[in-house]
Steps between C-alpha positions, in 0.01 A plus 500: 500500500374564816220712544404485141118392399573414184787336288552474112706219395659369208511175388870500590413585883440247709244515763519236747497425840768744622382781246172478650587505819698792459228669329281410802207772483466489125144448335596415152780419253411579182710294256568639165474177280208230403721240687552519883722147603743784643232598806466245738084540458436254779705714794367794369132386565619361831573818608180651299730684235359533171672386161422653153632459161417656131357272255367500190645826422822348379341197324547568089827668576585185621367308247668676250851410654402123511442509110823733461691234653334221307585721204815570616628156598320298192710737214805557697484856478770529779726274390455633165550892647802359650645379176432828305661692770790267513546573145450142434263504205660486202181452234127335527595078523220208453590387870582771671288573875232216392228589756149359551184634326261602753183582264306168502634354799368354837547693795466372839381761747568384868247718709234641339416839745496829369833476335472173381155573320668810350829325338220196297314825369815617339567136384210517310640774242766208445261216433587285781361213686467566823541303810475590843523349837345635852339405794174574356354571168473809367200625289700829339811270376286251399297731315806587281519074416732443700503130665578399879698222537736350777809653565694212328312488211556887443908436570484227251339657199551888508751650288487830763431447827444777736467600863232694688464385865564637793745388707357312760631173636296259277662670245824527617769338248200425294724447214776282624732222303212267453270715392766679215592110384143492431552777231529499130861582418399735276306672757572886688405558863382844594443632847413842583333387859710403787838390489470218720248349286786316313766346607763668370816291521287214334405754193902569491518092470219538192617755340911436498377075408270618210174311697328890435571691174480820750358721756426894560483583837444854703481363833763243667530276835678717715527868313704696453729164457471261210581099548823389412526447110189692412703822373698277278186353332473669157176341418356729798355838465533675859323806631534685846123466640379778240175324394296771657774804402306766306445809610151480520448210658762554766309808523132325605685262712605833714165625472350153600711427798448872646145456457524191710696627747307832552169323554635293754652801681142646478342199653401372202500145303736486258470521169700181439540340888667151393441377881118656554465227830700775669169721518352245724798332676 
């Protein structure tokens, strides 16, 4: 990478210390996603490197995955695909695949950003209480009625509870045994943020001991590997980090991160500069 000015990166690249100093001349790495735990932000600035990412542009895309997977996982449309195709179903039965209703429900949202704020607006087609937990509150969720509450109280009460933080180290296993004993058993867990927001081999523990009814996940702890157990799980619906794959969106995030990265090479700010202190370091 030597002698380059700029670098693209995936989410899949990382970009640390080593990276950086092999790129040692570089101006900018543009990274195409919202999320950027894979850049080592604080070298970068060190050595006055900017950092960009694309968000927004992939935010109702990525809503719509969360509520596929609470679909998804609440009706047991996989395991129920799986049966068909087994040739397993032999005639409609009273018991068979008993799933959850979701219309009605209360869903816990666990970061209440962009995404967060988009997946309680579709909730409220379904006629859902709403809870949500953050930092802060948030006038646009709350202006759909939804409620901020502790992250306990959300655990203990919500029939869905999904996640939308980043991945930083507060928030690191966020979701760990405690917090899934704290759970309804009848409850799902969704996460289409980080992977390392759960605790994965203590949702494999939930999930195989019946503590959680479920859980649909597209991201996982240490991709492209899944914990021990968590394959085996039936009452799991498991994606491969697609909650942002449609063609158009992949499409803006292109257009977004080249944007970035072109303004920087023209000595501008960028668009979306995640570590702007670099201007003035």
């Amino acid at each position: 990478m030597s002698g380059r000015d700029g670098v693209l990166c995936l989410l899949t690249d990382v970009v640390d210390e080593p990276v950086l100093e092999a790129a040692r001349g570089a101006r900018v790495f543009a990274n195409y996603a919202v999320g950027y735990n894979n850049v080592d932000v604080v070298a970068a600035t060190k050595r006055g490197i900017m950092v960009t990412n694309t968000p927004g542009v992939l935010t109702e895309t990525t809503a719509d995955m969360a509520w596929a997977l609470i679909m998804a996982t609440a009706r047991r449309i996989v395991e129920g695909d799986t049966l068909v195709r087994a040739g397993e179903f032999h005639g409609w039965g009273p018991m068979m695949l008993l799933g959850m209703d979701v219309f009605g429900g209360t869903l816990g949202i666990v970061g209440a950003g962009r995404i967060g704020c988009a997946v309680a607006r579709r909730a409220q087609g379904f006629g859902m209480k709403v809870l949500y937990t953050d930092s802060a509150p948030n006038p646009e969720i709350s202006s759909l009625n939804a409620k901020r509450v502790d992250l306990d109280e959300l655990l203990r009460v919500s029939d869905i509870v999904t996640l939308h933080v980043p991945l930083l180290e507060e928030t690191h296993h966020l979701i760990g045994r405690r917090e899934l004993a704290l759970m309804k058993k009848s409850a799902i867990l969704v996460n289409t943020s980080r992977g390392p927001v759960v605790d994965e081999r203590a949702l494999v523990e939930a999930l195989k001991s019946g503590s959680i009814a479920g859980a649909g996940l597209d991201v996982y702890e240490d991709e492209p590997q899944l914990a021990p157990g968590l394959a085996d799980c039936r009452n799991t619906v498991l994606t491969p980090h697609t909650a942002s794959a449609t063609i158009a969106t992949r499409n803006k995030m292109a257009v977004m991160a080249a944007t970035n990265l072109l303004a920087a090479l023209h000595g501008e700010k960028p668009p979306n500069l995640v570590n702007p202190e670099v201007l003035t370091s």
